[in-house]
NUVOPA-373689 format. One record per atom (N, C-alpha, C, O): residue in three letters; y, x, z. Coordinates in steps of 0.05 Angstrom, whole numbers, padded with zeros to 5 digits, always signed. Layout:
BEGIN
alaYXZ/...
//
This chain:
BEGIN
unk-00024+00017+00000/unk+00000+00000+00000/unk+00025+00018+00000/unk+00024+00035+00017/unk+00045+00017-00014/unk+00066+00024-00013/unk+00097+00021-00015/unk+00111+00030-00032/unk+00104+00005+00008/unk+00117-00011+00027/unk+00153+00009+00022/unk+00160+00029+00034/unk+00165-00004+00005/unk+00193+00008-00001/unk+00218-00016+00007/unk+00211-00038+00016/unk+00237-00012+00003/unk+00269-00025+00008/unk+00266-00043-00013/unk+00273-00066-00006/unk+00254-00042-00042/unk+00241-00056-00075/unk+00234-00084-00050/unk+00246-00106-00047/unk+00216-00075-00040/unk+00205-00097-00031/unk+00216-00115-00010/unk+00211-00140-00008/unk+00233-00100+00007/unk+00237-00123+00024/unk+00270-00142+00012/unk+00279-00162+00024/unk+00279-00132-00006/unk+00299-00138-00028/unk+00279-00170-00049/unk+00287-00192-00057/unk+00266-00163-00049/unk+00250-00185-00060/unk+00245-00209-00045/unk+00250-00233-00050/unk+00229-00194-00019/unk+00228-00226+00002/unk+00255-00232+00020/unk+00256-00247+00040/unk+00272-00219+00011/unk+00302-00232+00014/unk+00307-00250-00008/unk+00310-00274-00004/unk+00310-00240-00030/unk+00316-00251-00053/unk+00300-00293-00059/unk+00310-00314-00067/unk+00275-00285-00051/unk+00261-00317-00054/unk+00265-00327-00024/unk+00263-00351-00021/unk+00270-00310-00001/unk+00281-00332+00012/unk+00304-00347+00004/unk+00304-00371-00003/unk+00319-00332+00005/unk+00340-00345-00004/unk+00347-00364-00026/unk+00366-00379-00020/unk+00336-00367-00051/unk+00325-00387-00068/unk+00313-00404-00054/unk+00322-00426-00060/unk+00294-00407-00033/unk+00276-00420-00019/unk+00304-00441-00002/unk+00313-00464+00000/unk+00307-00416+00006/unk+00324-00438+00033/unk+00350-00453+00011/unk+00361-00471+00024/unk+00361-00450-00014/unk+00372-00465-00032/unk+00363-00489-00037/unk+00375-00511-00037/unk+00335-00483-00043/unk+00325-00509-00057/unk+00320-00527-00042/unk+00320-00551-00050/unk+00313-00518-00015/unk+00305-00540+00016/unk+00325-00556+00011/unk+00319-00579+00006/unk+00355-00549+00012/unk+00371-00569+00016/unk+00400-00569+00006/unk+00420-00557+00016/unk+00397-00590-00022/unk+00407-00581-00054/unk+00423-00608-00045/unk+00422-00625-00063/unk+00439-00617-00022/unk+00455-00642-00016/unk+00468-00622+00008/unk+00483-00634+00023/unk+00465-00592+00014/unk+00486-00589+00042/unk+00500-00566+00028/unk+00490-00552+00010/unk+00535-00563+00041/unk+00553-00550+00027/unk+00539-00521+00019/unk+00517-00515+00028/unk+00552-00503+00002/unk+00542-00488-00007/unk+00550-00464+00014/unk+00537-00444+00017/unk+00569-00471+00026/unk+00570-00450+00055/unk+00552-00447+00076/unk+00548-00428+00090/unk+00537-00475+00076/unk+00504-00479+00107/unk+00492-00462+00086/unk+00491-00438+00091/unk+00486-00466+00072/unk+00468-00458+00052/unk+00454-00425+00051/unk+00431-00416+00057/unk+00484-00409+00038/unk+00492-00386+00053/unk+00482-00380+00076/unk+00461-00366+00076/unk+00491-00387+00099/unk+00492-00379+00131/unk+00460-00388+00133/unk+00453-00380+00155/unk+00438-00402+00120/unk+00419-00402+00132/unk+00392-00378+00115/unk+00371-00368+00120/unk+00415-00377+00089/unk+00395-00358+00081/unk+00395-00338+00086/unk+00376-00324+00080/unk+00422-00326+00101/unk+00430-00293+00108/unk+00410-00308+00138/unk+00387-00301+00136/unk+00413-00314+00146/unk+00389-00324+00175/unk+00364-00310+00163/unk+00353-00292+00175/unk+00354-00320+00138/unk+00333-00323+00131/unk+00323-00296+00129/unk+00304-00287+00141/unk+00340-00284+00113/unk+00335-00261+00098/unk+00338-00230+00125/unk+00328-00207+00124/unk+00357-00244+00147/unk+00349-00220+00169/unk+00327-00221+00181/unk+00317-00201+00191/unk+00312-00248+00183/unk+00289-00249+00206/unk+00265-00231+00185/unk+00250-00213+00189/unk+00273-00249+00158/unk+00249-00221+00136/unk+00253-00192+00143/unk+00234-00178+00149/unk+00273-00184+00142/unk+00282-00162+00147/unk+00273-00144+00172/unk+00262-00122+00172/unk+00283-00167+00197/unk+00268-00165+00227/unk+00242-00150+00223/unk+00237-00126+00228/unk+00218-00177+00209/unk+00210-00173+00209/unk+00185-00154+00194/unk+00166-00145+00206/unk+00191-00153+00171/unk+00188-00119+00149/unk+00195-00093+00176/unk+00180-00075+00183/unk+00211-00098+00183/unk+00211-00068+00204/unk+00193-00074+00219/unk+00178-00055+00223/unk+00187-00096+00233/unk+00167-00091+00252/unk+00138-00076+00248/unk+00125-00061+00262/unk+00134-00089+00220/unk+00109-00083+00205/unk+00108-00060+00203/unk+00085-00049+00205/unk+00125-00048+00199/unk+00122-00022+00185/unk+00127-00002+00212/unk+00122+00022+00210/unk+00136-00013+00235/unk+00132+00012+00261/unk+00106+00002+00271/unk+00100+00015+00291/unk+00089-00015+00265/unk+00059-00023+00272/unk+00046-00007+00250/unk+00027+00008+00256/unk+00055-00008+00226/unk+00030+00002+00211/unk+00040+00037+00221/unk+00020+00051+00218/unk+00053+00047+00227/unk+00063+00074+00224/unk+00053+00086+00264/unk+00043+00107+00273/unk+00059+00066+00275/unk+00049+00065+00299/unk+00019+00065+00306/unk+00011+00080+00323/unk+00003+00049+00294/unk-00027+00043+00290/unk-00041+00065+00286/unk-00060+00071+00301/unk-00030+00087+00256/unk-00041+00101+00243/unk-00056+00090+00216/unk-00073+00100+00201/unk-00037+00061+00217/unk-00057+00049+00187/unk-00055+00063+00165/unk-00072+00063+00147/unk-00030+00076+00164/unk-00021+00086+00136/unk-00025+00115+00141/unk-00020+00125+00163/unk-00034+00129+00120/unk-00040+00152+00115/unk-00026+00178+00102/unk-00033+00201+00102/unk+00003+00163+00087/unk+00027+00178+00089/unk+00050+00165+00092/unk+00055+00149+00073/unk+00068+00167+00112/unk+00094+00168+00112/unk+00114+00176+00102/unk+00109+00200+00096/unk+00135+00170+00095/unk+00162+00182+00075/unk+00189+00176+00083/unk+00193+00152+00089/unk+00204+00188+00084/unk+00233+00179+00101/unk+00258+00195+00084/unk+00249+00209+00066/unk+00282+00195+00086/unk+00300+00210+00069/unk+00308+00232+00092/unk+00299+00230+00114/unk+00321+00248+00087/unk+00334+00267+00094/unk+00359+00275+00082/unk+00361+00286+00060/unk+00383+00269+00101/unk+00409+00289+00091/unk+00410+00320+00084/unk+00398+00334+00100/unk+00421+00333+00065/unk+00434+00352+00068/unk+00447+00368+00057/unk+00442+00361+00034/unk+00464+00388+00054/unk+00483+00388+00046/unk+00484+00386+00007/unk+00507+00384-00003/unk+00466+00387-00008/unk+00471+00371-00028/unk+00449+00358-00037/unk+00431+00362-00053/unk+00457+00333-00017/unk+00443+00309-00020/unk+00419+00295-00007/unk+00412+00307+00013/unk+00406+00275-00012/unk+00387+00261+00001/unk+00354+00273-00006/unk+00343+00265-00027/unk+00340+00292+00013/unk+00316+00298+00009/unk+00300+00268+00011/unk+00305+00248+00024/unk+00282+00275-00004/unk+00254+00245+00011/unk+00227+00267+00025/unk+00223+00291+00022/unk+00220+00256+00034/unk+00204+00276+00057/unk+00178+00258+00057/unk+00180+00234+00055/unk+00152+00270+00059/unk+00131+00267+00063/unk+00109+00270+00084/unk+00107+00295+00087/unk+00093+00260+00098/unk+00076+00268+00116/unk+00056+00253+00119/unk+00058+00228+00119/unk+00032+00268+00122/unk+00006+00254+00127/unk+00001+00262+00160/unk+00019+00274+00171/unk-00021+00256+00173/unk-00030+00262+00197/unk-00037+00300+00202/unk-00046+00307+00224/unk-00031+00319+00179/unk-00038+00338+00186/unk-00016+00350+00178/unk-00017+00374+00173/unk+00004+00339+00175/unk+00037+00351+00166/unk+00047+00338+00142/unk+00040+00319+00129/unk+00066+00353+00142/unk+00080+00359+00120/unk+00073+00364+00099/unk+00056+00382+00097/unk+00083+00346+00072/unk+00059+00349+00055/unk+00081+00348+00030/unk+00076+00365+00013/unk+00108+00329+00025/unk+00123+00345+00006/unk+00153+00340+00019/unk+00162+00324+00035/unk+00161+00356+00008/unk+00200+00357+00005/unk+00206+00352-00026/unk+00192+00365-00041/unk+00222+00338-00039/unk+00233+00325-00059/unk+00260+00320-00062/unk+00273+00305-00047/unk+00272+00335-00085/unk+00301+00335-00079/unk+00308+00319-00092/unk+00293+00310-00110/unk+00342+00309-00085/unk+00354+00290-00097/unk+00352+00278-00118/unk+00360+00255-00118/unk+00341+00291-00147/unk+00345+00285-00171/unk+00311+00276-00176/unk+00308+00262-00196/unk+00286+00283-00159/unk+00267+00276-00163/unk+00262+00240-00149/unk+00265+00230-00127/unk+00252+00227-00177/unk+00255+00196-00176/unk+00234+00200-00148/unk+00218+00218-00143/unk+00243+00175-00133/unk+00225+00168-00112/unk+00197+00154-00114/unk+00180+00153-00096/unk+00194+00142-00142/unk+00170+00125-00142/unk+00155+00145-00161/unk+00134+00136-00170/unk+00161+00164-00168/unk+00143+00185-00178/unk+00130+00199-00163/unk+00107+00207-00167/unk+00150+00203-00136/unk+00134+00222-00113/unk+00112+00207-00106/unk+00088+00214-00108/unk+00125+00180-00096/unk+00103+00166-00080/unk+00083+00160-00097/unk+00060+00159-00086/unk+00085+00155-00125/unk+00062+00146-00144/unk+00036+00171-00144/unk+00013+00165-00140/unk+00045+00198-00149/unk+00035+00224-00141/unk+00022+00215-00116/unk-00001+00205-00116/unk+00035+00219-00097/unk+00024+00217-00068/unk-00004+00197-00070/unk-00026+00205-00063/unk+00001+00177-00078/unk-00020+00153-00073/unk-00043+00161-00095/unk-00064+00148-00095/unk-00041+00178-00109/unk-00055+00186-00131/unk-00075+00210-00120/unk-00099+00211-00127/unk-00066+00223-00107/unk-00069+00256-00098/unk-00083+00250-00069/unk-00101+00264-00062/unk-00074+00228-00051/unk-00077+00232-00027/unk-00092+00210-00022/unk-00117+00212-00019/unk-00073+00178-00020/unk-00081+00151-00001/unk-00050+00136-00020/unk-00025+00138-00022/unk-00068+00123-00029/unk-00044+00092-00038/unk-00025+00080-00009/unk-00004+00068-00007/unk-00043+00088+00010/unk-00029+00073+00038/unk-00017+00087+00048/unk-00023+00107+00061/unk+00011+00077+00041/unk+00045+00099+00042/unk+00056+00078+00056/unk+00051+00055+00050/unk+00073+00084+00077/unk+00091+00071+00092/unk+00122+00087+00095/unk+00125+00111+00100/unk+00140+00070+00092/unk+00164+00084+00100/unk+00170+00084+00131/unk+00177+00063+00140/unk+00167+00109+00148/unk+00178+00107+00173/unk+00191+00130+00184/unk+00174+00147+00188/unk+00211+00137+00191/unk+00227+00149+00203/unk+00211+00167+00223/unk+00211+00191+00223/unk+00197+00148+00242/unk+00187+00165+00268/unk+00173+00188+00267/unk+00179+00204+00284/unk+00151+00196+00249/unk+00131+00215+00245/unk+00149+00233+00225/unk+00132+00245+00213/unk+00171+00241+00216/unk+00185+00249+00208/unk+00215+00260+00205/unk+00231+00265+00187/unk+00212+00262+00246/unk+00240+00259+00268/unk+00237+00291+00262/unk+00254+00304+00249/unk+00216+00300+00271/unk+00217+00326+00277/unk+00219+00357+00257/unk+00221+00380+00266/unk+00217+00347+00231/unk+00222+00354+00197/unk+00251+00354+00202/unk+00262+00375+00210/unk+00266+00326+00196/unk+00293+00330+00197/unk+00310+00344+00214/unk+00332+00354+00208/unk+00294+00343+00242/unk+00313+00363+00259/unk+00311+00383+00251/unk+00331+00393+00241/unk+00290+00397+00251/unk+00285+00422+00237/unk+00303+00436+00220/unk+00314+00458+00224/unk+00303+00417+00193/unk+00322+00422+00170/unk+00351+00424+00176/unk+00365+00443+00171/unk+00359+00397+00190/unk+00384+00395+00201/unk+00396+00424+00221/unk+00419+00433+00222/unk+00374+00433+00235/unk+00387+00460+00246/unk+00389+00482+00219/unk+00408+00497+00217/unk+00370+00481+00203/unk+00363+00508+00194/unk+00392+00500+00176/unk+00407+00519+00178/unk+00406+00473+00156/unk+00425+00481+00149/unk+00450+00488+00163/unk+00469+00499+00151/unk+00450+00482+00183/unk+00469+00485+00198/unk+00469+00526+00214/unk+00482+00538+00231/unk+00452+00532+00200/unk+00454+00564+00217/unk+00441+00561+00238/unk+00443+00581+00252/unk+00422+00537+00249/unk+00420+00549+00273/unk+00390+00546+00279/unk+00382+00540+00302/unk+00371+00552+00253/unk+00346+00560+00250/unk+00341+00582+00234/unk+00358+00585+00217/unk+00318+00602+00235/unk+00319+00616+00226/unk+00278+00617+00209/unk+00268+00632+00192/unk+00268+00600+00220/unk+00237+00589+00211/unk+00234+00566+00220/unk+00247+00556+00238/unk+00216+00556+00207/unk+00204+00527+00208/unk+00178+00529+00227/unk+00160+00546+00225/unk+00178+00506+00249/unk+00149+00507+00266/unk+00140+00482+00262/unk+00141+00464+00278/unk+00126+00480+00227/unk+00116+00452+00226/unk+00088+00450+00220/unk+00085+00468+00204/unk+00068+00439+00223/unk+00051+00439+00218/unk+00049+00427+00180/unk+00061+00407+00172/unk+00033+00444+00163/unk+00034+00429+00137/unk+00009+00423+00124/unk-00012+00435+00129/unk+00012+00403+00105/unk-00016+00392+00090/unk-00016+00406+00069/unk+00006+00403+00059/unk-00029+00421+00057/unk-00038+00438+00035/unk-00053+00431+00014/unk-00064+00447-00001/unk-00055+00409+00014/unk-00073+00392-00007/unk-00067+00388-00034/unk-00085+00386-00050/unk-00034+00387-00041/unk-00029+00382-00062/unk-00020+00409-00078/unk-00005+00411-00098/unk-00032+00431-00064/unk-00034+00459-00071/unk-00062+00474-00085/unk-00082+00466-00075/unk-00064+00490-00101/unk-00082+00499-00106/unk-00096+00517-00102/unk-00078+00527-00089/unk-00121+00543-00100/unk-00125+00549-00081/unk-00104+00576-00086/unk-00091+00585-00068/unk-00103+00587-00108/unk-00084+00610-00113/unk-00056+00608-00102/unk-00043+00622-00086/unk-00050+00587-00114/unk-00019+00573-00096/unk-00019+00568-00078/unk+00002+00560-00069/unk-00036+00568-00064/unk-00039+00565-00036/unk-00038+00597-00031/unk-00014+00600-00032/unk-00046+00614-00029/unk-00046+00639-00029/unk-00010+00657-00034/unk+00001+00670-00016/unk-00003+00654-00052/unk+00023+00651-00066/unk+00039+00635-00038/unk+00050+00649-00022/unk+00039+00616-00036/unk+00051+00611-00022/unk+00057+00617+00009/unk+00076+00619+00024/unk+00029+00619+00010/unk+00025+00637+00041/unk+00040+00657+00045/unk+00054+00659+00065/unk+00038+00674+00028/unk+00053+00700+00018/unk+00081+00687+00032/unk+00087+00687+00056/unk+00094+00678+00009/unk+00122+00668+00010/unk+00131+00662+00032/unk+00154+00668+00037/unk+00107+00642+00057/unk+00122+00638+00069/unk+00126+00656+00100/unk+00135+00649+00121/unk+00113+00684+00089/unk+00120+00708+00120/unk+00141+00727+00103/unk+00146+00749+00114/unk+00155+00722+00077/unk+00178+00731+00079/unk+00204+00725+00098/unk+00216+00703+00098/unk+00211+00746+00112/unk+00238+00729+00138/unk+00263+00719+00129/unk+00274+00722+00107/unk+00271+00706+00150/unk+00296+00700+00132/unk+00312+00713+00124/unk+00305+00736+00130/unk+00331+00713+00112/unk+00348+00737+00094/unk+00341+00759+00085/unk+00355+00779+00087/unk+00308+00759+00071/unk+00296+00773+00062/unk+00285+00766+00037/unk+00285+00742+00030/unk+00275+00787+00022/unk+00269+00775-00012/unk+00247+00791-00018/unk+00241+00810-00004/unk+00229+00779-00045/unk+00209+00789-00056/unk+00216+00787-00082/unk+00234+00772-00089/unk+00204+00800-00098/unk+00204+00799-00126/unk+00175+00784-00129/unk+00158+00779-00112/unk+00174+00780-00157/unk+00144+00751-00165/unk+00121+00779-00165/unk+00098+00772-00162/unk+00126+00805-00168/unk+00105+00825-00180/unk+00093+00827-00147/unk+00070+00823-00139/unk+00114+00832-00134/unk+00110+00828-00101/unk+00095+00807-00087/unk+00082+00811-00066/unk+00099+00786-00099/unk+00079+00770-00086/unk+00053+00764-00099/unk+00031+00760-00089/unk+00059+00765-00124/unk+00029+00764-00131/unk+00014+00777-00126/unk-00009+00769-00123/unk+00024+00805-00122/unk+00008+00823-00113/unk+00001+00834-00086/unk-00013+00853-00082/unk+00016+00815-00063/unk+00001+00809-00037/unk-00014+00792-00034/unk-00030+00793-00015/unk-00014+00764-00060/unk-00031+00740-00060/unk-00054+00752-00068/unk-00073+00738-00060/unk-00063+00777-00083/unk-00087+00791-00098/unk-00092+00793-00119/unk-00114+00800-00128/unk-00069+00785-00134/unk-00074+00784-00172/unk-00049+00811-00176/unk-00028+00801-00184/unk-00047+00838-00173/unk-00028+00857-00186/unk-00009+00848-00215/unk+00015+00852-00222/unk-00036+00833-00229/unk-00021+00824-00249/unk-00003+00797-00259/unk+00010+00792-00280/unk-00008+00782-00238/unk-00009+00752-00240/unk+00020+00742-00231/unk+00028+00721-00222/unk+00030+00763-00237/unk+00073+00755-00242/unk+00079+00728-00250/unk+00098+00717-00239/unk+00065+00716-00267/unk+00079+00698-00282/unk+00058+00682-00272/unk+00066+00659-00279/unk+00034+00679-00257/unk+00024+00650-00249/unk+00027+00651-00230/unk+00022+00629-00220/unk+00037+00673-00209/unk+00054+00670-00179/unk+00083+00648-00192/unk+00078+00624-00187/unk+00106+00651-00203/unk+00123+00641-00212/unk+00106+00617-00211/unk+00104+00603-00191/unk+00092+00611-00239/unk+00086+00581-00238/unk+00080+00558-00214/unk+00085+00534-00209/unk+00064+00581-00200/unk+00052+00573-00165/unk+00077+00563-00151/unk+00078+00541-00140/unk+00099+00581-00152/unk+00124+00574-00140/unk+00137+00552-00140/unk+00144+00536-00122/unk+00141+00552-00171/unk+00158+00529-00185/unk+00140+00497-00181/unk+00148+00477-00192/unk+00119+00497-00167/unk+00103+00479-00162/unk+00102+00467-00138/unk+00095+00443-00133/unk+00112+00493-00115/unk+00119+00489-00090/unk+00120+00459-00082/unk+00143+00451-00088/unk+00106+00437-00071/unk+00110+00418-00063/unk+00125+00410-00044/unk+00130+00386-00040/unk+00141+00438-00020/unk+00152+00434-00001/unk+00174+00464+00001/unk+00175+00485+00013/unk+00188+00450-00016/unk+00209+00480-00013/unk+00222+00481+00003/unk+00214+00466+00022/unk+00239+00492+00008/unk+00259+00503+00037/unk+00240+00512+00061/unk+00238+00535+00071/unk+00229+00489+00066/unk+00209+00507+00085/unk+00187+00520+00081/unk+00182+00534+00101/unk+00169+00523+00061/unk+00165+00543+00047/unk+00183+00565+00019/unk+00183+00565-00006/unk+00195+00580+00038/unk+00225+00592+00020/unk+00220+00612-00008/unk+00224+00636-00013/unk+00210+00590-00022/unk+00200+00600-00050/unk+00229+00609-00065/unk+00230+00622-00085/unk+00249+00601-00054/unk+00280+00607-00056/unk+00275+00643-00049/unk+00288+00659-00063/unk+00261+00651-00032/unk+00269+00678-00034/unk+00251+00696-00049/unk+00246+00718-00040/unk+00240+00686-00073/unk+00235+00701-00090/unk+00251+00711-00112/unk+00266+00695-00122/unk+00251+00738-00124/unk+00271+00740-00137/unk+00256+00759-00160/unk+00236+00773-00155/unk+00272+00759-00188/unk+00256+00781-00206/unk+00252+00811-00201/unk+00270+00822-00187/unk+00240+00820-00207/unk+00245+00857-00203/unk+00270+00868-00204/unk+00278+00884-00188/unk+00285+00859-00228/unk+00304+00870-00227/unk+00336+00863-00202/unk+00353+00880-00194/unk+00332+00835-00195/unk+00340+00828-00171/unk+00361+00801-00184/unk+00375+00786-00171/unk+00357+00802-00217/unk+00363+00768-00217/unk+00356+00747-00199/unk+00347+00755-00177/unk+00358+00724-00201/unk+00346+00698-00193/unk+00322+00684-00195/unk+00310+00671-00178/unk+00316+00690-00220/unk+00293+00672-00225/unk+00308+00641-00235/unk+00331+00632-00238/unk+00277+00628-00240/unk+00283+00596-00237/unk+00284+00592-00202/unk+00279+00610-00185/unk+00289+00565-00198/unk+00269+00551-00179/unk+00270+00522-00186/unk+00282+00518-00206/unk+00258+00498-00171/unk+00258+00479-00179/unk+00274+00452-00173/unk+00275+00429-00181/unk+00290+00476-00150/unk+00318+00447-00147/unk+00335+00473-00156/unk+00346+00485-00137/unk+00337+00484-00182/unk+00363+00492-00188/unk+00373+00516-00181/unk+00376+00522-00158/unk+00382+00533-00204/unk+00397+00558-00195/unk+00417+00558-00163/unk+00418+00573-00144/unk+00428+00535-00170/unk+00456+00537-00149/unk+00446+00537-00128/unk+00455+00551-00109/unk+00418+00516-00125/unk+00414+00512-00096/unk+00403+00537-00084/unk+00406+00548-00062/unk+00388+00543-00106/unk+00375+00585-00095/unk+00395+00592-00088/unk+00402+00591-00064/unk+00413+00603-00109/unk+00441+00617-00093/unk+00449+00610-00065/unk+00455+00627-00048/unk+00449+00583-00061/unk+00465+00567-00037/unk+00447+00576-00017/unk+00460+00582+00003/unk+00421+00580-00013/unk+00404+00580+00001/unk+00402+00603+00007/unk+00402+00605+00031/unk+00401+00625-00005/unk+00401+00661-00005/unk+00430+00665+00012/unk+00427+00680+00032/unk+00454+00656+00008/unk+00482+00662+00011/unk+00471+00653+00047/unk+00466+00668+00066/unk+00472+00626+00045/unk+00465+00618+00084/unk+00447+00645+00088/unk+00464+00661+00097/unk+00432+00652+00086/unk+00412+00675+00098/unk+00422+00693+00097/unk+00411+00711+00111/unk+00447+00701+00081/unk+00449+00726+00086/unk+00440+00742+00063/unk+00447+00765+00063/unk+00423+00731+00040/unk+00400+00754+00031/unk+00425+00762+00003/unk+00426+00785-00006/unk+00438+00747-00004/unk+00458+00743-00021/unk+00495+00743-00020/unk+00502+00719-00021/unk+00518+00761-00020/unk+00541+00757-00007/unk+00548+00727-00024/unk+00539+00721-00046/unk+00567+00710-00008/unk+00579+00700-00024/unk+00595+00702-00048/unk+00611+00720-00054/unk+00588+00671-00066/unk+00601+00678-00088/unk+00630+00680-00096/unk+00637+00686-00119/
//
């Protein structure tokens, strides 16, 4: 099941038609005032559901947004972590369609199992983290990229690798360019700081939210002066 804002927009939507058609002889102002009635108790009630199903453990991944400084992350988690980060420009029903595909169709949106991600982030942009202590799901990784990424993520902060460098702590000397691909695949960037890989020569690289945001991300650490 996968339980979005789509939906509870909908059973607002036919209440409110509903509560129209009940009573097509009272001013169009009762009318109004009973369907915004209507449409909060749906509302009420959609949240309740969804801190029961998220409460229970019925659902098998959770998803919530995250601020920061450019823009709204969507965030992911199953019962063994953290499982993706998704930036602003990545559609939301792609992630979750992925997710339900890869993982469990039974997706819930809830905030609570996903308090402790945002704090996290929220310090680290703010300067006042320097690693992540989250537990993560590795599933939508492969086993090399999983490797690759391991790598990536005991580089410290305001520190850098080149792709020849990690591939070749991951165990491939040669495998430059399918470490890169491994990267650019990263399901959970920032906290795994695939941001601090960089070419031999000490360009940038790609990454997958964007030159700027690498830059932006290297500059906070330190690994980069400002521009």
């Amino acid at each position: 099941m996968i339980w979005s804002r789509t939906d509870n927009r909908t059973i607002e939507t036919a209440l409110r038609r509903g509560a129209a058609a009940a009573r097509p002889g009272e001013p169009n102002a009762r009318a109004a005032t009973a369907g915004r009635r209507e449409s909060r108790h749906a509302a009420e009630a959609a949240a309740r559901l969804t801190r029961r199903i998220a409460d229970e453990g019925l659902a098998d991944v959770t998803y919530a947004p995250a601020e920061s400084p450019f823009g709204t992350l969507l965030l992911a988690a199953t019962s063994r972590g953290l499982v993706r980060v998704a930036f602003p420009e990545e559609s939301p029903d792609t992630m979750l369609e992925g997710l339900a595909r890869r993982i469990s169709p039974r997706i819930v949106e809830a905030r609570g199992p996903l308090d402790e991600v945002r704090r996290e982030l929220e310090q680290y942009f703010s300067g006042r983290r320097r690693g992540f202590e989250l537990a993560l799901d590795w599933r939508l990784v492969a086993p090399f990229g999983r490797r690759v990424l391991a790598v990536t993520s005991q580089i410290p902060y305001g520190g850098v690798l080149s792709y020849a460098e990690v591939a070749a702590d991951a165990g491939s000397p040669r495998g430059s360019r399918a470490a890169g691909n491994a990267l650019g695949a990263n399901p959970m960037p920032i906290v795994i700081p695939c941001h601090r890989v960089l070419r031999s020569g000490g360009a940038l690289g790609g990454y997958g939210g964007g030159i700027q945001r690498k830059r932006w991300l290297l500059e906070l650490e330190g690994a980069l002066p400002p521009a």
